[in-house]
DRENBA-373211 format. One record per residue: residue in three letters; x, y, z of N, C-alpha, C in turn. Coordinates in steps of 0.001 Angstrom, whole numbers, padded with zeros to 6 digits, always signed. Atoms other than C-alpha are relative to their C-alpha. Example, Ala and Ser with C-alpha at 12.3 -4.5 7.8 and 13.67 -1.06 7.14 Angstrom:
2
ALA+000890-001190+000000+012300-004500+007800+000900+001200+000000;SER-000820-001190-000060+013670-001060+007140-000770+001090+000730;
//
This chain:
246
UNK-001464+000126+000017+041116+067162+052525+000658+001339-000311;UNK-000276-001605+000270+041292+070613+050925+000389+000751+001113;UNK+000254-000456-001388+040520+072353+054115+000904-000453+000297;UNK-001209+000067-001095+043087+070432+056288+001091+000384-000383;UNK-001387-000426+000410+045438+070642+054014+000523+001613+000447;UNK-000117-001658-000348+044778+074972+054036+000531-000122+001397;UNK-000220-000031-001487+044530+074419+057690+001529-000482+000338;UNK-001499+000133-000543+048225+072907+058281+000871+000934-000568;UNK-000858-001374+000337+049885+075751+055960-000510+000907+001137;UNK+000326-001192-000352+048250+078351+057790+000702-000061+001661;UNK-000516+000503-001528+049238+076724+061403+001489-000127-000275;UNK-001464-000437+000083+052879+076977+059786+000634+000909+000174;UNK-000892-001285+000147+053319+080248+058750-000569+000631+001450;UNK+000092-000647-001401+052024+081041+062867+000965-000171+000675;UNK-000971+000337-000863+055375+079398+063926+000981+001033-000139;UNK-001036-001144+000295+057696+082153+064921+001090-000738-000167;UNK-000869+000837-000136+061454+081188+064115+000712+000233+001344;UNK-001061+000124-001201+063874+080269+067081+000452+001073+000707;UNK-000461-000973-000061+065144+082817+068893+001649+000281-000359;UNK-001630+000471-000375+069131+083289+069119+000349-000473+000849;UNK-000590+000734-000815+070894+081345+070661+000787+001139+001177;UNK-000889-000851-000818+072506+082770+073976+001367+000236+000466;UNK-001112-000300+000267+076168+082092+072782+000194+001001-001067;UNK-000289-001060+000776+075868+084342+070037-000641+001464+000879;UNK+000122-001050-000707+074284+086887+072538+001153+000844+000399;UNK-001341-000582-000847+077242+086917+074371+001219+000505-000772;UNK-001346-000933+000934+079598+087267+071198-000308+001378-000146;UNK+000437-001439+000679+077649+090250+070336+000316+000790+000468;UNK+000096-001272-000874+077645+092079+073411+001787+000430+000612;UNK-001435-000091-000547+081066+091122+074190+000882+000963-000973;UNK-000785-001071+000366+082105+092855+071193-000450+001205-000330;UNK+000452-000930-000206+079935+095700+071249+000948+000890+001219;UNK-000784-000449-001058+081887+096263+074509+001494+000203-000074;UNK-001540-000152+000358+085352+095811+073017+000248+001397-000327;UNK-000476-001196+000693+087331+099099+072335+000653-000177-002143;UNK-000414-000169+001305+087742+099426+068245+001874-000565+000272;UNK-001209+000079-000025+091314+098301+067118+000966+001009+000083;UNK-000999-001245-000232+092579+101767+066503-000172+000552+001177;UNK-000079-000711-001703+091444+102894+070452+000747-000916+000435;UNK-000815+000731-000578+093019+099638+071392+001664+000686-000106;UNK-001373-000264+000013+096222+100520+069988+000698+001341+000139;UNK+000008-001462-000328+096231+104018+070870+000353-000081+001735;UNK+000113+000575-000928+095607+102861+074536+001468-000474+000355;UNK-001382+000705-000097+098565+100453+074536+001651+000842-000284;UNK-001147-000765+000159+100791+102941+073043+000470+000822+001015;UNK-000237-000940-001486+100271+105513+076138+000113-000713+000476;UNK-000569+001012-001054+100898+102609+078337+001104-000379-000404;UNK-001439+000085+000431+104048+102225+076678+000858+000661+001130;UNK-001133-000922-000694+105618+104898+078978-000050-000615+001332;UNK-000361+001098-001193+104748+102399+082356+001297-000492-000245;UNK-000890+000844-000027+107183+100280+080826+001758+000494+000000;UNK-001311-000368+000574+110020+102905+080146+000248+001537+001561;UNK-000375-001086-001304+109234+105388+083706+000593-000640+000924;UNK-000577+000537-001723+111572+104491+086548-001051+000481+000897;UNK+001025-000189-000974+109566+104699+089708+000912+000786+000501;UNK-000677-001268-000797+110903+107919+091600+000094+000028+001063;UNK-000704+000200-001449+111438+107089+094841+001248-000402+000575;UNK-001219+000404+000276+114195+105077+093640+000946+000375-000490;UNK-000975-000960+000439+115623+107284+091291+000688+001401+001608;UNK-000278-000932-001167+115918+109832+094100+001090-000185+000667;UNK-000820+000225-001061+117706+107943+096306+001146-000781-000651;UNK-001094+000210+000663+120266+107212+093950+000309-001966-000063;UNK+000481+001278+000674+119274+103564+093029+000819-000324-001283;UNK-000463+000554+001331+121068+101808+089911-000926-000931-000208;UNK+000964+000955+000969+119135+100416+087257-001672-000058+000760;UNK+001249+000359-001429+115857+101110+089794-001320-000508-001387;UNK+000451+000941+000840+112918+099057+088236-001041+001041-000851;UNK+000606-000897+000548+109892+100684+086114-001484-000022+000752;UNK+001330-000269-000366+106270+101547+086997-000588-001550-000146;UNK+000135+000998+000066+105066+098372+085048+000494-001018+000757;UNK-000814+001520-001179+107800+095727+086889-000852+000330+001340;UNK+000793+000037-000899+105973+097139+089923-001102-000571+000067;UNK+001399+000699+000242+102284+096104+088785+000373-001270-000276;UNK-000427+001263+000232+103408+093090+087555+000249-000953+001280;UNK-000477+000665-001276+105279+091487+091017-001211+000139+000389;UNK+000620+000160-000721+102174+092961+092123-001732-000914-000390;UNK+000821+000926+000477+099631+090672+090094+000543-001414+000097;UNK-000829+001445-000355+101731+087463+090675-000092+000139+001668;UNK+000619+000093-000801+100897+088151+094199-001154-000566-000173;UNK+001104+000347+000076+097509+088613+093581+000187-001556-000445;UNK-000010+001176+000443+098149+084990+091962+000228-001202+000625;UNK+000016+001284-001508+099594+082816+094834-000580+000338+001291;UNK+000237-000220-001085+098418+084367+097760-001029-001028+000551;UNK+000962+001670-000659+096069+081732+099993-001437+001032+000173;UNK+001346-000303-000427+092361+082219+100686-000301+000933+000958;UNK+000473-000777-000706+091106+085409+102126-000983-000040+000613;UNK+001353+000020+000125+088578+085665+103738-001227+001141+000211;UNK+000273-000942+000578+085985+087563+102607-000037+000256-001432;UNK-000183-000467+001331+087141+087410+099088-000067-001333-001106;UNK+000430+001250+000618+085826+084638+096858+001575-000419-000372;UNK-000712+000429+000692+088638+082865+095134+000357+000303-001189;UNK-000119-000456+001309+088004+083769+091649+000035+001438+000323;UNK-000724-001339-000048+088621+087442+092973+001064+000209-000246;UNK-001756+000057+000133+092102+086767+093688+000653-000043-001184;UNK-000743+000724+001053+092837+085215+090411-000604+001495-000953;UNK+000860-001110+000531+090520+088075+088891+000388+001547-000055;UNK+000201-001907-000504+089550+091458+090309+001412-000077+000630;UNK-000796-000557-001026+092494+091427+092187+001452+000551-000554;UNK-001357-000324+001677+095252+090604+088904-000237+001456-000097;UNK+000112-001614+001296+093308+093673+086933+000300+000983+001554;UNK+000052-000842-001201+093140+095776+090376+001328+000475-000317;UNK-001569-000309-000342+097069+095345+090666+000659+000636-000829;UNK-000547-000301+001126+097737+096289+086845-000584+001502-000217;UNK+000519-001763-000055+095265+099476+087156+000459+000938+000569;UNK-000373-000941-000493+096468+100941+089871+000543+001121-000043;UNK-000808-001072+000557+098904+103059+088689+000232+000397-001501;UNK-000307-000044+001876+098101+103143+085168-000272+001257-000391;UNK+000370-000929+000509+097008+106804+085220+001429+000773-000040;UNK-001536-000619-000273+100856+107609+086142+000500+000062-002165;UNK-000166+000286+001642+100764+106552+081652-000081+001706-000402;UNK+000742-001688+000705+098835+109925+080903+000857+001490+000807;UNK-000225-001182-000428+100827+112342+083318+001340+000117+000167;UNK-001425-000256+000382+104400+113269+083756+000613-000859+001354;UNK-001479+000749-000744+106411+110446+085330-000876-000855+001029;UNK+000201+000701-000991+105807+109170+088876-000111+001083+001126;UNK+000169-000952-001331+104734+111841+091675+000307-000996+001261;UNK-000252+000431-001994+106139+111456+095115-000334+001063+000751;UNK+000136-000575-000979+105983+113419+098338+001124+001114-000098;UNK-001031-000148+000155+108996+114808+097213-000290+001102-000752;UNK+000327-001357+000985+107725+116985+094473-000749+001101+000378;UNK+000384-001503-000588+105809+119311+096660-001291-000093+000091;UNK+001265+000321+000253+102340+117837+095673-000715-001058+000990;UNK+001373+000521-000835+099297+117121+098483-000269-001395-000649;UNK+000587+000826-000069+098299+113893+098080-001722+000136-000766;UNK+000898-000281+000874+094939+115154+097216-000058+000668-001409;UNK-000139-000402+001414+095882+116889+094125+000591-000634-000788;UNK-000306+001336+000648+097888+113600+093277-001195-000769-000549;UNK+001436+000753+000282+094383+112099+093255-000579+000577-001480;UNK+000816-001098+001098+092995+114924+091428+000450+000070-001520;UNK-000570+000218+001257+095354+114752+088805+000042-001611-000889;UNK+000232+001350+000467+095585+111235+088387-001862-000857-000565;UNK+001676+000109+000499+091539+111222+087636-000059+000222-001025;UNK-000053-000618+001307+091743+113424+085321+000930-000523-001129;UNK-001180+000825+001159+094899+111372+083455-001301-001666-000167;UNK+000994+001527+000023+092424+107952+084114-001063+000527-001323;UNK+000775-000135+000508+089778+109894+082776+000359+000294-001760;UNK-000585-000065+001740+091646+110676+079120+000258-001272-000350;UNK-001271+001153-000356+093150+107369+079375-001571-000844-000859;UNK+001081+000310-000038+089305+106257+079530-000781+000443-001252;UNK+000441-000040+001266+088181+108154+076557+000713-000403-001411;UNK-001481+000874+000917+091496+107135+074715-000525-001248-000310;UNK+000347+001236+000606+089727+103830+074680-001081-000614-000785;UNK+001498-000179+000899+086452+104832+073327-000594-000068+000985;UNK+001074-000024-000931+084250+104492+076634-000032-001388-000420;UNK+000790+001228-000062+082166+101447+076747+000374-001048+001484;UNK+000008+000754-000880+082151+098685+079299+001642-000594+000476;UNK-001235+000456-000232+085983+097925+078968+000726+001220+001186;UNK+000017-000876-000970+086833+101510+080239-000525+000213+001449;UNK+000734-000368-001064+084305+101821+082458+000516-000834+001319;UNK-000614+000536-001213+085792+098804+084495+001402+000131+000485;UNK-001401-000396-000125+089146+100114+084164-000721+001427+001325;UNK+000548-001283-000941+087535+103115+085847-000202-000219+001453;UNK+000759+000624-001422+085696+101283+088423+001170-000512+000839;UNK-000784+000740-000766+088530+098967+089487+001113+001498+000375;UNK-000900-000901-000301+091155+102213+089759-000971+000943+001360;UNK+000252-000747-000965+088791+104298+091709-000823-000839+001581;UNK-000108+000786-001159+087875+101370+093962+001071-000376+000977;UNK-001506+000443-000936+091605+100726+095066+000172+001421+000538;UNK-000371-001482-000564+092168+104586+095432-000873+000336+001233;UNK+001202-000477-001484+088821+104907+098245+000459-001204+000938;UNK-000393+000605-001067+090262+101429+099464-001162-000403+000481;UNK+001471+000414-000204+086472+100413+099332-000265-001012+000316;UNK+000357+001379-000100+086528+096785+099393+000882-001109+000525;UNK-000536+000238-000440+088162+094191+100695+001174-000634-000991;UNK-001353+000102+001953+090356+093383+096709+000616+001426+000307;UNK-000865-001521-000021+091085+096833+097283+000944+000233+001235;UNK-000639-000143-001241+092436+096556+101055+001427-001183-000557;UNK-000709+000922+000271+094482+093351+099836+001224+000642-000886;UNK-001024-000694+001475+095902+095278+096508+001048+000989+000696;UNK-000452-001389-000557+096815+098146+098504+001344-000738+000796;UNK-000787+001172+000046+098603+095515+100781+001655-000510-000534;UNK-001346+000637+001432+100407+094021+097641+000922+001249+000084;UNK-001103-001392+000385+101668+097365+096879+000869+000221+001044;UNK-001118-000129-001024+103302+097996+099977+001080-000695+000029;UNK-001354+001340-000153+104912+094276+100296+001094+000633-001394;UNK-000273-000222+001168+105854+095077+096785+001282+001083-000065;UNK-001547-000932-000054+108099+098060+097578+000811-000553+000725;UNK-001613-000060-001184+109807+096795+100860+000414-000993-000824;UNK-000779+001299+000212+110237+093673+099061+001402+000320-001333;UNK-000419-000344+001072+111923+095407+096094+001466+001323+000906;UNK-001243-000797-000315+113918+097618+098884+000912-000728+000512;UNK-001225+001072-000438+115337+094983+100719+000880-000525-001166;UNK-000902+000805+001090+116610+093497+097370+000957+001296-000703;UNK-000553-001463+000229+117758+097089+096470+001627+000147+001280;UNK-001216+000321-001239+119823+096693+099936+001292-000792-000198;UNK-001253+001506+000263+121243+093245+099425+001158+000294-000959;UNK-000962+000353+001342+122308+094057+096030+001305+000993-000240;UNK-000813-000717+000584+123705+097479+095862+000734+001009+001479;UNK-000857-000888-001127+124468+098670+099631-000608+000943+000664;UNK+000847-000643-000304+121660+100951+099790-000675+000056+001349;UNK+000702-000113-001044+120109+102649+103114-001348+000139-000255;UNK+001336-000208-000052+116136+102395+102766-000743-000004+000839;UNK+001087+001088-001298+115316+101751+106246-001677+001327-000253;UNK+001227-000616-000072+112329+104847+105264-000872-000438-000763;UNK+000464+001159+000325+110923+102607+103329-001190-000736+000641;UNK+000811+001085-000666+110076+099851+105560-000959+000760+001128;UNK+000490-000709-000998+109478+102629+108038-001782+000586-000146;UNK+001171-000590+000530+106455+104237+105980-001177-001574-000152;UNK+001513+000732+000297+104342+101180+105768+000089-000668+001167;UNK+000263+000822-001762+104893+100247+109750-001088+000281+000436;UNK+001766-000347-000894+101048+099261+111134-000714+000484-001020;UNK+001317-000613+000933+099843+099945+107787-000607-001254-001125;UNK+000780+000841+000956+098700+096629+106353-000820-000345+000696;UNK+001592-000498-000634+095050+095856+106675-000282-001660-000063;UNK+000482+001185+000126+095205+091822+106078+000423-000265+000204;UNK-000556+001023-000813+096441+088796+107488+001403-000318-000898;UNK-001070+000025+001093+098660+088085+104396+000618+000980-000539;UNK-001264-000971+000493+099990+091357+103816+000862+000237+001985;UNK-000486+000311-001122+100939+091012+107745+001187-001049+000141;UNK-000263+001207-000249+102279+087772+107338+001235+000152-000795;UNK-000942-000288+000753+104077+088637+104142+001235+001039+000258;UNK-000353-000704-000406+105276+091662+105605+000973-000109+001392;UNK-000908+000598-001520+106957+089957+109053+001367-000805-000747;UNK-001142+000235+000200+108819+087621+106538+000966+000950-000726;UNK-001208-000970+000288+110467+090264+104942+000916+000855+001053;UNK-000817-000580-000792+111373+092339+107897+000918-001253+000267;UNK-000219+001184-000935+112490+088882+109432+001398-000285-001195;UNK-000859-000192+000540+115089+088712+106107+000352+001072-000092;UNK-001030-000689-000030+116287+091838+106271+000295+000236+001175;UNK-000631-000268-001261+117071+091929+109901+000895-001332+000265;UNK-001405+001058+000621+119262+088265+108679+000853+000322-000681;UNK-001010-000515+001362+121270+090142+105607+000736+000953+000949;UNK-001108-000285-000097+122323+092688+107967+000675-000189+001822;UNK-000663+000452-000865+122989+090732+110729+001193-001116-000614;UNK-001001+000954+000668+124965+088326+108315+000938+000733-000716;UNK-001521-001341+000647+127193+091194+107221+000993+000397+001067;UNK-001118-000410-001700+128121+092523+110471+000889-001476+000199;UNK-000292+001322-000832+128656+088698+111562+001341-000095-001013;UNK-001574+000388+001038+131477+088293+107938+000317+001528-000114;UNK-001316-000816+000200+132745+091592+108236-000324+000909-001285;UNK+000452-000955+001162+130792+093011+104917+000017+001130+000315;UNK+000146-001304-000278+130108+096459+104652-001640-000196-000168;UNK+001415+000537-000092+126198+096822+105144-000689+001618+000164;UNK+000510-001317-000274+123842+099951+105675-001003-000497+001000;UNK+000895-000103-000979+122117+099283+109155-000796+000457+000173;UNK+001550-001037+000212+118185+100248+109498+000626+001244+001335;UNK+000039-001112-001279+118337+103505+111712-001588+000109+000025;UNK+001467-000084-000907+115281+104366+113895-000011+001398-000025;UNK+000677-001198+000389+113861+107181+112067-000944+000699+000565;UNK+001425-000199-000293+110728+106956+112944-000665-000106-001629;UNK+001025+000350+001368+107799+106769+110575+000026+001906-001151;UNK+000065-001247+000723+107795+109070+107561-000506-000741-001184;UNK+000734+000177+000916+105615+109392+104537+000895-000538-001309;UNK-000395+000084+001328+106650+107764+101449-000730-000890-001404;UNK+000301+000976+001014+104951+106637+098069+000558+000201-001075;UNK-000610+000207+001416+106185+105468+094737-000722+000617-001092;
//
């Protein structure tokens, strides 16, 4: 009896314990990956100035009250939010990759002075160039880790226009201005037809197509319904195509 008894301790202490469980895995790693509270709020603070830069395309053209960097991302994640089934692009993209996509885009405009246009004298490629380099502070501003890194990823995926979240976003952004010039029109009298002009033949999906017809399709009603009562109105002129980004 001795013996067995020895014998069942000894066959105890061979039992390893449990491992962890693979919800506490995931807390762990999830916050291993979090940025500290003081990078968080460091972070948020430079993104403060989205919310307080007019977008400069608008200022320019002598715009009242023209909206901010942020109100732009925003309209353009509430896209991302109703738009219908792509295809090509799972579902939970849309609601997803496509939100953060819309809110990244222009978030390196936080770290550098204002809103570059075509206007200021600056290549396009050295817009890039600079805006990397603002991402990339922006990026250590948050401590690195896995949060950054997809901030990273998703910004320099929309900028190459790599994927098909990125063809869509890009898209958004466009609808996003005419839709914001036409209402610029309606409200205050404003000529933008260069505008609508700069993103003619340049959406890449069915729904920024689609979206993009009904808007022309209301503003070629507002100022045919002006002429028709006699308003005063600013008629598109036939420019031709010319470069313009926000």
């Amino acid at each position: 009896m001795a013996s067995s008894s020895s014998s069942s301790v000894s066959d105890g202490d061979d039992i390893n314990p449990p491992p962890p469980s693979s919800s506490n895995d995931a807390a762990s790693a999830n916050a291993a990956a979090a940025p500290s509270a003081s990078s968080a709020i460091d972070f948020l603070t430079l993104c403060h100035s989205l919310k307080t830069t007019k977008r400069a395309g608008w200022v320019r053209r002598d715009v009242q009250n023209p909206e901010s960097i942020a109100d732009h991302m925003y309209r353009m994640g509430l896209m991302a939010l109703i738009a219908s089934d792509i295809p090509g692009i799972d579902r939970d993209n849309i609601f997803f990759r496509c939100v953060k996509m819309a809110i990244v885009h222009d978030i390196a405009e936080a770290a550098i002075v204002g809103d570059i246009t075509p206007s200021d004298g600056i290549s396009k490629d050295e817009k890039s160039r600079r805006e990397r380099e603002a991402l990339d502070h922006m990026c250590k501003l948050l401590g690195g880790g896995s949060r950054a890194k997809e901030i990273a990823e998703l910004w320099m995926e929309y900028e190459e226009n790599s994927s098909s979240e990125a063809k869509i976003v890009k898209d958004f952004d466009n609808l996003e201005m005419i839709l914001q010039a036409l209402e610029y029109e309606n409200e205050q009298g404003v000529d933008l037809d260069e505008f609508f002009q700069s993103t003619s033949g340049k959406f890449q999906t069915d729904v920024g197509k689609a979206w993009a017809s009904e808007i022309s399709s209301r503003r070629s009603s507002a100022v045919a319904g002006a002429v028709r009562d006699g308003r005063p109105c600013k008629a598109p002129k036939n420019r031709g195509p010319k470069k313009v980004y926000l």
